[in-house]
C-alpha positions as a printed NumPy array, in Angstrom:
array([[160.943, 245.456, 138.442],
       [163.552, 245.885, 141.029],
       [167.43 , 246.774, 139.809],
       [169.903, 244.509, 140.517],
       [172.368, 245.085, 143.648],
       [176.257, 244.623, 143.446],
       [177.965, 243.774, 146.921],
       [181.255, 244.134, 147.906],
       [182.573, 241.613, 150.842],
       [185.892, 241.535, 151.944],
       [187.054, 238.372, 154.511],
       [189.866, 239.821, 156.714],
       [191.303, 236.087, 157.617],
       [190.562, 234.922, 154.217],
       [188.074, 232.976, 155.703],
       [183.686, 232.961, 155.771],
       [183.455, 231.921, 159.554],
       [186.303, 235.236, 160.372],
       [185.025, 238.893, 160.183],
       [183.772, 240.035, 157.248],
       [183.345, 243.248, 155.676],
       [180.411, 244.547, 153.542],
       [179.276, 247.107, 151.09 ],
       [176.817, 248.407, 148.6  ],
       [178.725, 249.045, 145.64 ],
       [178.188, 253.097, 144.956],
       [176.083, 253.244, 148.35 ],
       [177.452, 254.604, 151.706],
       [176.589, 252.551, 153.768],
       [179.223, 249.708, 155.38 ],
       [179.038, 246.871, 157.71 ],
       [181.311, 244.294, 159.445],
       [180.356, 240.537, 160.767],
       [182.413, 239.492, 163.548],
       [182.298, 235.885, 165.442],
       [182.064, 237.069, 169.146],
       [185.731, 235.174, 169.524],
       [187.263, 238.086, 167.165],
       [185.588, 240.869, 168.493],
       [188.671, 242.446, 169.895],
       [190.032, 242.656, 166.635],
       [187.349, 245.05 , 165.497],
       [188.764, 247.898, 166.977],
       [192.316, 247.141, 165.968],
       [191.386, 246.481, 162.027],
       [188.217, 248.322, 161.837],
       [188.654, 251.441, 163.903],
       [187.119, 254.556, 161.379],
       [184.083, 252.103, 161.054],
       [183.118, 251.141, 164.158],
       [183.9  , 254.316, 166.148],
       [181.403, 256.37 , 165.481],
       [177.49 , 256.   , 165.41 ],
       [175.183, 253.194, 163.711],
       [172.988, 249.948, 164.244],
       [174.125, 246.593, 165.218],
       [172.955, 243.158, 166.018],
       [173.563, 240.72 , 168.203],
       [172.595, 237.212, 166.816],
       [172.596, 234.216, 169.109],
       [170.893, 231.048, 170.326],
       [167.743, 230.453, 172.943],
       [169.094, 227.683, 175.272],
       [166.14 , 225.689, 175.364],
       [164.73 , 225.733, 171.986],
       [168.191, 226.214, 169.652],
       [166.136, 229.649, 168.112],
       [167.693, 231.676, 166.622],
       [167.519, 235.234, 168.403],
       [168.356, 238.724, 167.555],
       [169.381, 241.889, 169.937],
       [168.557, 245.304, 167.665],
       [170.795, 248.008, 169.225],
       [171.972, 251.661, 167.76 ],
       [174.532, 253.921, 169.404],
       [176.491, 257.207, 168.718],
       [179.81 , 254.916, 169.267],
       [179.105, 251.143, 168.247],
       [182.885, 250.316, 169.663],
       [182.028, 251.603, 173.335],
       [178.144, 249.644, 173.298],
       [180.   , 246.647, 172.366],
       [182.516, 246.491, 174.499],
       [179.599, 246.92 , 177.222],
       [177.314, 244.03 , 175.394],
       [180.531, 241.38 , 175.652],
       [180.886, 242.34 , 179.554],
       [176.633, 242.011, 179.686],
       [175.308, 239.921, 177.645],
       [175.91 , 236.152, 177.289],
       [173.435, 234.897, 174.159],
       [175.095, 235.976, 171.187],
       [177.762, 234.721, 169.417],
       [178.003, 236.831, 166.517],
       [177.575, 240.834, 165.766],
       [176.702, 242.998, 162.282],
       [177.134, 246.178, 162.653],
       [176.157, 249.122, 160.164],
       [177.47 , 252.546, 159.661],
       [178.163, 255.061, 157.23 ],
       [181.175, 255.831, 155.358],
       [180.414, 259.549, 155.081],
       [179.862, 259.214, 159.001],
       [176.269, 261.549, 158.242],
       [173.906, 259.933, 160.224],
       [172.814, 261.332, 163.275],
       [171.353, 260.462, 166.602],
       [167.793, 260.988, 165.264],
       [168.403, 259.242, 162.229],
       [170.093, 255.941, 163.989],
       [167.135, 256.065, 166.459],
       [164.839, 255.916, 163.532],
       [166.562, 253.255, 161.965],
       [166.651, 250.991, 165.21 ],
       [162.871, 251.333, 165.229],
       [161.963, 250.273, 162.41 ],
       [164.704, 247.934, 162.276],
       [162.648, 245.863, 165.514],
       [159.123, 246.694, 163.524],
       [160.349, 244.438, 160.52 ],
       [161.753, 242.095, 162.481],
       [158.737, 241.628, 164.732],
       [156.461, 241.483, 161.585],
       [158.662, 238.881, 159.513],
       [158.458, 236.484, 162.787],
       [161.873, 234.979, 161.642],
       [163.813, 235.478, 164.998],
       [163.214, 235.689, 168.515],
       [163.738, 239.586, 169.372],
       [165.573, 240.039, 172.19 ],
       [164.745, 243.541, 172.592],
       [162.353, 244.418, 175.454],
       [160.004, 246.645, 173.866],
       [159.594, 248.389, 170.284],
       [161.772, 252.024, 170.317],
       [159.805, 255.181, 170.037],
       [160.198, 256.205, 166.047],
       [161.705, 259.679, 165.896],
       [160.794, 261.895, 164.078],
       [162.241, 262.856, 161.022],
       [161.975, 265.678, 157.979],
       [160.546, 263.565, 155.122],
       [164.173, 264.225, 153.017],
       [165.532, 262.216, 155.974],
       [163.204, 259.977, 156.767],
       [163.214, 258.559, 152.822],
       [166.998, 258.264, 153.511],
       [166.828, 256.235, 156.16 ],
       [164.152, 253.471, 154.989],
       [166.513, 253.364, 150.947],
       [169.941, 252.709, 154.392],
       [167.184, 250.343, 155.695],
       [166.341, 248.697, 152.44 ],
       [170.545, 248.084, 151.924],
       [170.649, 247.108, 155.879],
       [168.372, 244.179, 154.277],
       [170.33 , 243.661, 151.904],
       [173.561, 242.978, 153.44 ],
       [172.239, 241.487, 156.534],
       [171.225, 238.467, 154.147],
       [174.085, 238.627, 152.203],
       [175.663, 237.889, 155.296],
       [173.1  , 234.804, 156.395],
       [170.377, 236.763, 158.289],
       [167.338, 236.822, 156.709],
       [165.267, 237.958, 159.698],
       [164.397, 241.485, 158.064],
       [162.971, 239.657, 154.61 ],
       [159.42 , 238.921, 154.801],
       [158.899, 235.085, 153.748],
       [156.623, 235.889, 151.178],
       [155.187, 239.338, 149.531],
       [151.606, 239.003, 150.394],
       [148.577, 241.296, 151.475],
       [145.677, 241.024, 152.442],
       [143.79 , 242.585, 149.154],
       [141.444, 241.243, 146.631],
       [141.243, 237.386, 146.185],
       [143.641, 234.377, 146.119],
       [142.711, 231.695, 143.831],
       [141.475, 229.3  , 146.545],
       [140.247, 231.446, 149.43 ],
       [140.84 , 229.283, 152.304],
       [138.331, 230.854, 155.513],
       [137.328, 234.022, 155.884],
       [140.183, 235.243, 157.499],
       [142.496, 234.487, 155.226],
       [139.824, 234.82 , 151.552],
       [141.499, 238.095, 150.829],
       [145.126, 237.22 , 150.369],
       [146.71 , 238.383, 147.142],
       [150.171, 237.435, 146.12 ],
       [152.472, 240.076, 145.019],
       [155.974, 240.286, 143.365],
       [155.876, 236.539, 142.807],
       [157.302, 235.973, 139.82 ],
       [158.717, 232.464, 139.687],
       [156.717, 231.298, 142.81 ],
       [154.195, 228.779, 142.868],
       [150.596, 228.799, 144.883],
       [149.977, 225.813, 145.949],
       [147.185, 223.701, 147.285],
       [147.248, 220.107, 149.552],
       [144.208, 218.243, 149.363],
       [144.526, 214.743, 151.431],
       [141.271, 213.768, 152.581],
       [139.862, 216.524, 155.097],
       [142.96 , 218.176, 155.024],
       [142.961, 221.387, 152.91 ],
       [146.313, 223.956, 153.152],
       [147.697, 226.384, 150.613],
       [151.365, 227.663, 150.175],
       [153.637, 229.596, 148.11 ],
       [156.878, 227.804, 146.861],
       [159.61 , 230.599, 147.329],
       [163.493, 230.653, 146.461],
       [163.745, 229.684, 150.631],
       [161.298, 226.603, 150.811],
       [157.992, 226.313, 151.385],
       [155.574, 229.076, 152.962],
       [152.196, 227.635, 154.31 ],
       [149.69 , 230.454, 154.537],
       [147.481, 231.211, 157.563],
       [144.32 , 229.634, 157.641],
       [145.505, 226.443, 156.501],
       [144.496, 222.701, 158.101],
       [146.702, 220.043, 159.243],
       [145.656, 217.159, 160.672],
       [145.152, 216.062, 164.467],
       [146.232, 212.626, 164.799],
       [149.769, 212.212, 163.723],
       [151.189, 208.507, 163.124],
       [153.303, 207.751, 166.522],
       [156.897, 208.209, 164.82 ],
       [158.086, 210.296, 161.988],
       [160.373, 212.294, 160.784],
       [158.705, 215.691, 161.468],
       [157.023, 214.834, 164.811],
       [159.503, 217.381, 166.557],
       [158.726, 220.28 , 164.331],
       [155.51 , 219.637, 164.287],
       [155.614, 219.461, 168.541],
       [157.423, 223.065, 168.625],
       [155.111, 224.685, 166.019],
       [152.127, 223.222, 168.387],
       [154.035, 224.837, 171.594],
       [154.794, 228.171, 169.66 ],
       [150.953, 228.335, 168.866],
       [151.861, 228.536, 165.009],
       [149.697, 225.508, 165.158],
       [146.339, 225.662, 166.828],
       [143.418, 223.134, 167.677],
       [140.129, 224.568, 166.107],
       [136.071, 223.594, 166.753],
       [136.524, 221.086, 164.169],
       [139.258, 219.124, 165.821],
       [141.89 , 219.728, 163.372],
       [144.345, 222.11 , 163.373],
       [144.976, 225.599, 161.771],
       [148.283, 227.647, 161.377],
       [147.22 , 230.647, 163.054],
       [149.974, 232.55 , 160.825],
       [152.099, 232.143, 157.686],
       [155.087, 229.568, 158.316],
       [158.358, 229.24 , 155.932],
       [159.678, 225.46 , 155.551],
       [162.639, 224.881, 154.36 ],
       [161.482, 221.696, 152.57 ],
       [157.738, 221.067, 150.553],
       [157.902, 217.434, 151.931],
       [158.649, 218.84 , 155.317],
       [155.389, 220.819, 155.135],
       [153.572, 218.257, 153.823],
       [154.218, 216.118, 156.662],
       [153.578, 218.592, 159.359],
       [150.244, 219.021, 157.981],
       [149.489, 215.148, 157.028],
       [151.022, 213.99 , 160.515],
       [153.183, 211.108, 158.242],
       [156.156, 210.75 , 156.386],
       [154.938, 212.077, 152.455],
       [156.781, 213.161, 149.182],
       [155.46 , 217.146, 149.066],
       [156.803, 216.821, 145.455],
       [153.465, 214.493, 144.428],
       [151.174, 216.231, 147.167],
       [151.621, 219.692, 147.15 ],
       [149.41 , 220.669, 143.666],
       [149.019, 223.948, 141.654],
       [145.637, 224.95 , 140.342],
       [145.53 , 222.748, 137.156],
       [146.202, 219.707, 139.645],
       [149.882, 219.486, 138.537],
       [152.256, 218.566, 141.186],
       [155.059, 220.137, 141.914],
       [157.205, 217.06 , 140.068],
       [155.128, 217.337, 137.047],
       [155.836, 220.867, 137.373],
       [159.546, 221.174, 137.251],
       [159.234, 217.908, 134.851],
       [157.744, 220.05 , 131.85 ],
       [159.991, 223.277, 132.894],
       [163.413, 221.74 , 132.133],
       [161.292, 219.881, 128.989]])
């Protein structure tokens, strides 16, 4: 069981859309959110903490698509690389930046952390990563290297404090021994782990099989699952379902139908449900766990 976590925040203007500042209550590390508007302000308010070395991100918007995006940088003085990112680069629209209060990390160490910093994002498939290719991990004496993934574990931490989730996986799953409805054979050996209070889930509408986990953040349907080809001509979800066909998240297969070719968070079980269905549905009644309760009839006997 994992210890609970007290943060610290502190909003310079008094306000949650201002800059903010951030910290691990007992831990060293620190980090500041800034709108790209206040950014000069950093250095005026801010100066021990941002002049010297750490990680930072710059979190913005694709044109085209409205995705969210993420630019995973680390330097030996954040102050000077942002100043040269606001001259640069026009995407982003907000920065976090993380340092350390007993200013102990060095080059090595930062270079480590950016690494693996663009690994996890990469692997959690929340954001668009802006970075051009995945950093070279340094290499580190194992005292240092355990350091840095417990600063990376906080840089979690207070990156979703903040309202970035894009380091959290959706869901703790791996492949393993069974799941409860094995789905194809790439996806049979799915176990969930550390799910306490989540729900697996099945949808079973005709041809249409699909399995999820109900999280804390919506709805996560799990690779391998169906959803059907031939959608009704308007609904609700038609756009969603058009970018997760673009994106490849959903794929035609042999059989005509299609498969999500990876896990997918939704923030909404009826949203899911009609994705998959191709029509407007109440997930609540659809969505079923593996006595064939519903997800109503669920929360129904929980508050009884």
């Amino acid at each position: 069981m994992k210890l609970g976590k007290s943060i610290r925040i502190y909003l310079k203007e008094g306000s949650v859309t201002g800059i903010k500042f951030a910290e691990v209550v007992n831990q060293t590390i620190q980090t500041l959110s800034c709108p790209r508007t206040k950014i000069s302000e950093l250095n005026k308010h801010f100066s021990k903490e941002i002049n010297t070395q750490g990680v930072y991100f710059l979190i913005g918007y694709e044109a085209e698509s409205g995705k969210q995006i993420v630019y995973i940088g680390e330097a030996e003085n954040v102050w000077d690389r942002l100043k040269n990112h606001d001259y640069k680069k026009d995407f982003w629209n907000e920065v976090i930046l993380f340092t350390s209060k007993d200013d102990n990390l060095t080059k090595s160490h930062i270079k480590y952390l950016e690494s693996r910093i663009v690994q996890t994002a990469i692997q959690t498939k929340r954001y668009g990563i802006k970075n051009g290719n995945n950093p070279t991990l340094s290499s580190l004496p194992l005292p240092d290297r355990d350091a840095m993934e417990e600063f990376l574990e906080n840089v979690k931490i207070l990156s979703g404090t903040l309202g970035h989730k894009f380091l959290e996986d959706p869901i703790a799953i791996k492949k393993s021994t069974t799941f409860d409805n094995p789905m194809t054979a790439s996806t049979e050996n799915y176990e969930v782990i550390d799910t306490s209070g989540e729900y697996k889930l099945t949808l079973n509408v005709g041809n249409i099989l699909a399995y999820a986990i109900q999280t804390n953040e919506g709805l996560v349907v799990l690779e391998g699952s169906n959803a059907s080809n031939s959608p009704t001509k308007s609904y609700g979800y038609g756009s969603l379902r058009d970018t997760l066909i673009t994106e490849g998240i959903l794929k035609k297969e042999a059989t005509k139908q299609l498969v999500f070719t990876r896990n997918y968070l939704f923030n909404s079980v009826s949203a899911a449900a009609a994705v998959i269905l191709g029509y407007s549905v109440n997930g609540r009644n659809v969505w079923k766990n593996n006595n064939g309760k519903s997800i109503k009839e669920i929360e129904k006997n929980e508050l009884k």
